[in-house]
VEXDREN-2710 file (C-alpha; in Angstrom, 1 decimal):
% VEXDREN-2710
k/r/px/py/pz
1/UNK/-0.1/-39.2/19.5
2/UNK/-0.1/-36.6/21.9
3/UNK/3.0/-34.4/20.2
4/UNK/1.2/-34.8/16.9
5/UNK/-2.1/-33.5/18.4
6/UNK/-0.2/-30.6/20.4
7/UNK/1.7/-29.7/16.2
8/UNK/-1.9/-29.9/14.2
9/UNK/-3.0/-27.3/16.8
10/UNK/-0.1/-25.2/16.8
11/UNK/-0.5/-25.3/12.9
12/UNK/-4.3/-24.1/13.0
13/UNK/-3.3/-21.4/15.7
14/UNK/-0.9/-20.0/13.1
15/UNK/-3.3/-20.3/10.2
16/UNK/-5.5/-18.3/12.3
17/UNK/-3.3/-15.6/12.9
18/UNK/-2.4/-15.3/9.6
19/UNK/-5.8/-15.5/8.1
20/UNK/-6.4/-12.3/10.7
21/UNK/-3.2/-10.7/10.2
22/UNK/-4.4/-10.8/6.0
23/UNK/-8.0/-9.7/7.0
24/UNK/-7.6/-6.4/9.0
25/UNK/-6.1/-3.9/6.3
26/UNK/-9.2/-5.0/4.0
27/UNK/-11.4/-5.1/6.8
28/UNK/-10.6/-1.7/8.5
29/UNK/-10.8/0.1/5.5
30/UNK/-14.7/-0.9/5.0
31/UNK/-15.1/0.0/8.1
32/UNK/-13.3/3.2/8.0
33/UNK/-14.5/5.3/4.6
34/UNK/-12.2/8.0/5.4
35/UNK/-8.9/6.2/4.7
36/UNK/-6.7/7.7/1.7
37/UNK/-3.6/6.0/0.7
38/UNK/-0.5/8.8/0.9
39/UNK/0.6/10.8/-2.0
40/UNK/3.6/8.6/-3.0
41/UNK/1.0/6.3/-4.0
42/UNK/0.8/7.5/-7.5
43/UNK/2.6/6.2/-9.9
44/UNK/6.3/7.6/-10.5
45/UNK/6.4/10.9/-12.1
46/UNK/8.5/11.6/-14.8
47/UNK/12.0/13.5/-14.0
48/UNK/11.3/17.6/-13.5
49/UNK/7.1/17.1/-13.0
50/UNK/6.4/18.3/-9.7
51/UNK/3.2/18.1/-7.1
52/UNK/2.2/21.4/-6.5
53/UNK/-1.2/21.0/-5.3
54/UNK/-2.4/18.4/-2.7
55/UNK/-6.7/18.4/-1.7
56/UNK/-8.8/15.6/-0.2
57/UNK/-12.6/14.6/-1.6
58/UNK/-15.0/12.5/0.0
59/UNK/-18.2/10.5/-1.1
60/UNK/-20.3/7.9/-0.3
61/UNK/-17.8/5.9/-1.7
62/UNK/-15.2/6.9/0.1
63/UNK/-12.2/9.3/0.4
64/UNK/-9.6/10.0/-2.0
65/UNK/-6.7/12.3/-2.3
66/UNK/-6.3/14.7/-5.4
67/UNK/-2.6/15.8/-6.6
68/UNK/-2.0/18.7/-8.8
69/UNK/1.0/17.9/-11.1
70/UNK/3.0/20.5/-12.9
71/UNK/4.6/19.1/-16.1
72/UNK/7.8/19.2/-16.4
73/UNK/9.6/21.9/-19.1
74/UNK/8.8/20.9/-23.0
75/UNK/6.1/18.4/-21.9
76/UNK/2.6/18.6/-22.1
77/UNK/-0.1/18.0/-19.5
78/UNK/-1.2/15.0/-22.2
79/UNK/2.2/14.2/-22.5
80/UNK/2.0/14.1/-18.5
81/UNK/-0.9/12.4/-18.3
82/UNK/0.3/9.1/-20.9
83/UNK/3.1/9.2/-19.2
84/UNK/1.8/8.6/-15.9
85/UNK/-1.2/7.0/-16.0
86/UNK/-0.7/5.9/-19.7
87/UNK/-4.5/3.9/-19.1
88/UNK/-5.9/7.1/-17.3
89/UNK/-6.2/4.5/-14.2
90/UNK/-4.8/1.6/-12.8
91/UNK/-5.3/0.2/-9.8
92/UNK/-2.4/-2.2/-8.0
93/UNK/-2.4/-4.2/-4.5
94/UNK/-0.1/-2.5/-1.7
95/UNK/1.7/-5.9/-1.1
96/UNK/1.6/-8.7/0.7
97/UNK/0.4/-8.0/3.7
98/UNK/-1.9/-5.2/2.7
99/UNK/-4.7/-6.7/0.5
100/UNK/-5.9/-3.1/-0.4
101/UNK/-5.9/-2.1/-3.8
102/UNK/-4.3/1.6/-4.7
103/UNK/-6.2/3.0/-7.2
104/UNK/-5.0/6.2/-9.4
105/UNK/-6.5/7.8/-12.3
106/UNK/-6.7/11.5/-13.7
107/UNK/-9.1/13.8/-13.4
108/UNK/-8.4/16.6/-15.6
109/UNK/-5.4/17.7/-17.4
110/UNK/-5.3/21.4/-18.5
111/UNK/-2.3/24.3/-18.9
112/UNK/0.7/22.1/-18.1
113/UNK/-0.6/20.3/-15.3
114/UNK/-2.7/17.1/-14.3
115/UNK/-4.8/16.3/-11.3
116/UNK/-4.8/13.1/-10.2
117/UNK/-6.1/11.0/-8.0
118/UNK/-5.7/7.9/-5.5
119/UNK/-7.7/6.0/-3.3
120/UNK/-8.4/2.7/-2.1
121/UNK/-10.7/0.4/-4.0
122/UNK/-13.3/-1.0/-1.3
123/UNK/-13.3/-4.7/-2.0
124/UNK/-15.8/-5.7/0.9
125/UNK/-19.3/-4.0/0.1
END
């Protein structure tokens, strides 16, 4: 009885820690509005674009970082932007252990080149 007792609790402390563990990313970010996911969290570019423009933006919302992208030769910034984002956004969970959702989308295409964007979707209001 006792070794049974001493496993069930051993088994809830782990639970615990795991329900934590899962919590903090999510958690963190609501409390912290000025966290941006990194640049390589757009989706993959297609072979010869390249990021030649990187600014930040800020809102009540939240932060978000804003990449310029220069098509590469014989494609369009249209062609760019399908190809990228072929929605015009789409937002995808970091993994397991990050609950946060990546989100990207465009905001404007013009002259061979796209500006996108990426931010983390606030899931806790």
């Amino acid at each position: 009885m006792l070794r049974t007792r001493s496993v069930v609790r051993g088994v809830v402390a782990l639970a615990a820690i795991a329900v934590v563990a899962l919590a903090v990313p999510p958690l963190s970010l609501a409390l912290d509005e000025s966290a941006m996911p990194p640049a390589s969290s757009l989706p993959a570019l297609p072979e010869g674009a390249r990021v030649t423009g990187e600014d930040m933006g800020c809102a009540s919302g939240g932060c978000w970082r804003e990449l310029t992208v220069d098509a590469p030769p014989g494609m369009s910034d249209e062609q760019l932007k399908a190809e990228v984002l072929p929605d015009g956004y789409e937002c995808a969970f970091q993994g397991v252990l990050d609950l946060r959702r990546v989100c990207a989308g465009v905001i404007e295409a013009e002259s061979k080149s796209v500006q996108f964007f990426v931010q983390y979707e606030r899931w806790v209001h």
